[in-house]
N, C-alpha and C positions, 0 to 999 in steps of 0.2 A: 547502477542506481535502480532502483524499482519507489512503486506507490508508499507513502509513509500512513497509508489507512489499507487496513485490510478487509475487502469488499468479496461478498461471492454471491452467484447468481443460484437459488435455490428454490424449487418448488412455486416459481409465480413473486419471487419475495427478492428484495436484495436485503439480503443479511451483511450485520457490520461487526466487528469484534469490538465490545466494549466492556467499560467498569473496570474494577480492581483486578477479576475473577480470568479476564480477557474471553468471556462467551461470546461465541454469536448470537444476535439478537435481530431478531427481523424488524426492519427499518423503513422499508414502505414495498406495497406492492409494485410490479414490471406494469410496463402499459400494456404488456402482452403476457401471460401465462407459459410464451412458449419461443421468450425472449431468450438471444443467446448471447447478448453483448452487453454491456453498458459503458457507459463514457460520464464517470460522475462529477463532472466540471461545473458546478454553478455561474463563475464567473471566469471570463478569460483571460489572460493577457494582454495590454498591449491597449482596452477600451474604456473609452472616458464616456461620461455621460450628464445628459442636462440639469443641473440641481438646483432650486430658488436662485434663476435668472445669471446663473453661469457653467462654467464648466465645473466637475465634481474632482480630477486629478490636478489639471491645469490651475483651475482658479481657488477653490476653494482647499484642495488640500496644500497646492502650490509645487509649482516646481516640477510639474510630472505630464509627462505629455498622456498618460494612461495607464490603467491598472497594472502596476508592475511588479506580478507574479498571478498564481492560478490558485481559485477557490474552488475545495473541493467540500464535497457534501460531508456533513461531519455531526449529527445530533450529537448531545451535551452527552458527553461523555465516551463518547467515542476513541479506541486508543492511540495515539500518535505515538507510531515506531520510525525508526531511524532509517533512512532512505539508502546509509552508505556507512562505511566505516568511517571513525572522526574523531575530533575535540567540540565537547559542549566549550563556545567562546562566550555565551552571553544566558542568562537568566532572569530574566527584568519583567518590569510591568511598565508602558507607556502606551500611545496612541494606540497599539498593537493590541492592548490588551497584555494578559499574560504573554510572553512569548520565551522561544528558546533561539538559539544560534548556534549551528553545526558547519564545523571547518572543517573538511575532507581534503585530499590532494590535489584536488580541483576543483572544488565550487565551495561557496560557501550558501549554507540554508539558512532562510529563518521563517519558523510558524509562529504566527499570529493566532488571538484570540482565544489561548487556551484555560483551560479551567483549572489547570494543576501541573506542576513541576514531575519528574521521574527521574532528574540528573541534577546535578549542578554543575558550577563552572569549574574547568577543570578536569572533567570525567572523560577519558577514552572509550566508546561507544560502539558495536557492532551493530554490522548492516541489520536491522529487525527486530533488534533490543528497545523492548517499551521504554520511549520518553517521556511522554507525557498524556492526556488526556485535553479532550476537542473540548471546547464552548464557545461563549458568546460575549464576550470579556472586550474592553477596550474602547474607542470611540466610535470608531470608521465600520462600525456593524450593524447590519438589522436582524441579524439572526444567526442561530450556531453553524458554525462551519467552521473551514481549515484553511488557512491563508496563509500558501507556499508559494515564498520567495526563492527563489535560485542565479546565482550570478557565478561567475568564472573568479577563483585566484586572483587575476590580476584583469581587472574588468575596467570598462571603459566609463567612467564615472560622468562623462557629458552624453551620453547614449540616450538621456531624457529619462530614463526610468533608476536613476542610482544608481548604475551598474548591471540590474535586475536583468535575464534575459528568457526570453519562451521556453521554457523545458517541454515541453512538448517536441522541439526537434530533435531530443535524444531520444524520449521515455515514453515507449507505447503508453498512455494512459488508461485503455481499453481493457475492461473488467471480462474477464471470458464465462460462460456457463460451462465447468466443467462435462462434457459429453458422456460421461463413463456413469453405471450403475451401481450401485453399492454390492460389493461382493465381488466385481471385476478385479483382476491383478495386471498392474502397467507395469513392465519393465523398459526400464530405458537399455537403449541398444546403440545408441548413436555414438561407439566409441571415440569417432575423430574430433567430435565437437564435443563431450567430456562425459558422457553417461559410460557406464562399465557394466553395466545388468541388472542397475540394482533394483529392484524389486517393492513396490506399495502397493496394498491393499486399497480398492475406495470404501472406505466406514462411514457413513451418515455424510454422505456428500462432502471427506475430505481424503488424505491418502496418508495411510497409514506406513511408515516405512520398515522393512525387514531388514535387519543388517545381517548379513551372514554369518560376520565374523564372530557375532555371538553367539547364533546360531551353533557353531560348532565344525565341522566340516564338509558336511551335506550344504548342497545349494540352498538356496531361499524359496524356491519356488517350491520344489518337492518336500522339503521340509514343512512346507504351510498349508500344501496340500492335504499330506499324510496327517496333519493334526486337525483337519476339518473332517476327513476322511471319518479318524478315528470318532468325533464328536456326532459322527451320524450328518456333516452337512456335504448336501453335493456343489461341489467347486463350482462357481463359473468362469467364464474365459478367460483367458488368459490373450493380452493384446502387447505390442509395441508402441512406442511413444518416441518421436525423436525430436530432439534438443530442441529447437526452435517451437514447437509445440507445449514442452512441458516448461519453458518459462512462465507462460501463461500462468500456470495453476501451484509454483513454489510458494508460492503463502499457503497454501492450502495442506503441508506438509505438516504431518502431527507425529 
């Protein structure tokens, strides 16, 4: 499972992929220039709160001991891609706003608030594949975001929250500043846990990847080198990446 908003920390900015075009677009400044992390959760799991003289899950929405899923920061148009492989089971518009529902092998998803459809029901869907796009749609909202539900298959429906459970105890939420300079080349090396050497470029703060096989028979390193070589540019470093590090930054794969 990974994040269904693709976030990157760039130059003092968090940039978010949005629109038709899927660009990055800078989305607000870090409170630091020299930020390496972000955690873009508006709302959490799990909390209720005071609203004209009751509670805001419990009383007035009813039925819910507390917010039952995670809002994540989403301005109007922001793109919502698919967090797993799956079935779109649901396409609707109610309380939620626009929303979609994603059946996977074990959880079911659903976002809320959205501005626009990218599937229907029906559709078989890969982990990353644009669904839809973020807004402000629905009743239970004061502003654009992204309001992800997650529950298990076969989920315990008296749990207080519908079934809905904290995905945060699976799914690093934590946005990383990619460390590397543009023009650096990462090769994954970490055969036992699944990299085999394959080889990215960092271009404009993403990673570009070389597949060999097209490449031809010569490796990917030397081959990308000898064509910077020729173009008059001098290479820089060349580093290692291993598995549990370079999950971090697979959105960022162009």
């Amino acid at each position: 499972m990974e994040l269904p908003i693709k976030y990157r920390l760039r130059n003092g900015w968090i940039e978010i992929r949005m629109d038709a075009d899927e660009h990055w677009h800078q989305y607000r400044k870090t409170r630091s220039k020299h930020s390496t992390k972000l955690i873009p959760i508006t709302q959490s799991f799990g909390k209720d709160f005071w609203y004209n003289e009751q509670w805001f899950y419990k009383d007035y929405v009813g039925g819910l001991r507390g917010h039952n899923g995670i809002d994540l920061e989403a301005p109007t148009g922001t793109c919502l891609y698919a967090p797993e492989n799956g079935t779109i089971t649901a396409v609707d518009d109610n309380s939620y706003g626009k929303k979609i529902r994603l059946k996977s092998r074990q959880y079911e998803h659903v976002f809320g608030h959205l501005a626009e459809w990218n599937v229907a029901i029906g559709n078989k869907v890969k982990a990353g594949q644009l669904i839809g796009w973020c807004n402000n749609t629905g009743k239970f909202t004061t502003g654009s975001h992204l309001h992800w539900g997650v529950r298990p298959i076969k989920y315990d429906k008296d749990n207080g929250y519908s079934g809905y459970v904290d995905h945060r105890e699976f799914l690093d939420m934590t946005v990383y500043k990619l460390p590397y300079r543009d023009g650096m080349f990462i090769q994954r090396t970490d055969v036992k846990n699944g990299g085999h050497g394959e080889l990215y470029e960092v271009v404009d703060g993403l990673l570009a990847y070389y597949d060999s096989k097209k490449i031809g028979t010569r490796i990917a390193i030397v081959d990308r080198v000898l064509r910077l070589m020729k173009e008059g540019i001098e290479p820089k470093s060349l580093t290692s990446i291993n598995e549990k590090e370079f999950k971090k930054f697979k959105h960022l794969i162009i």
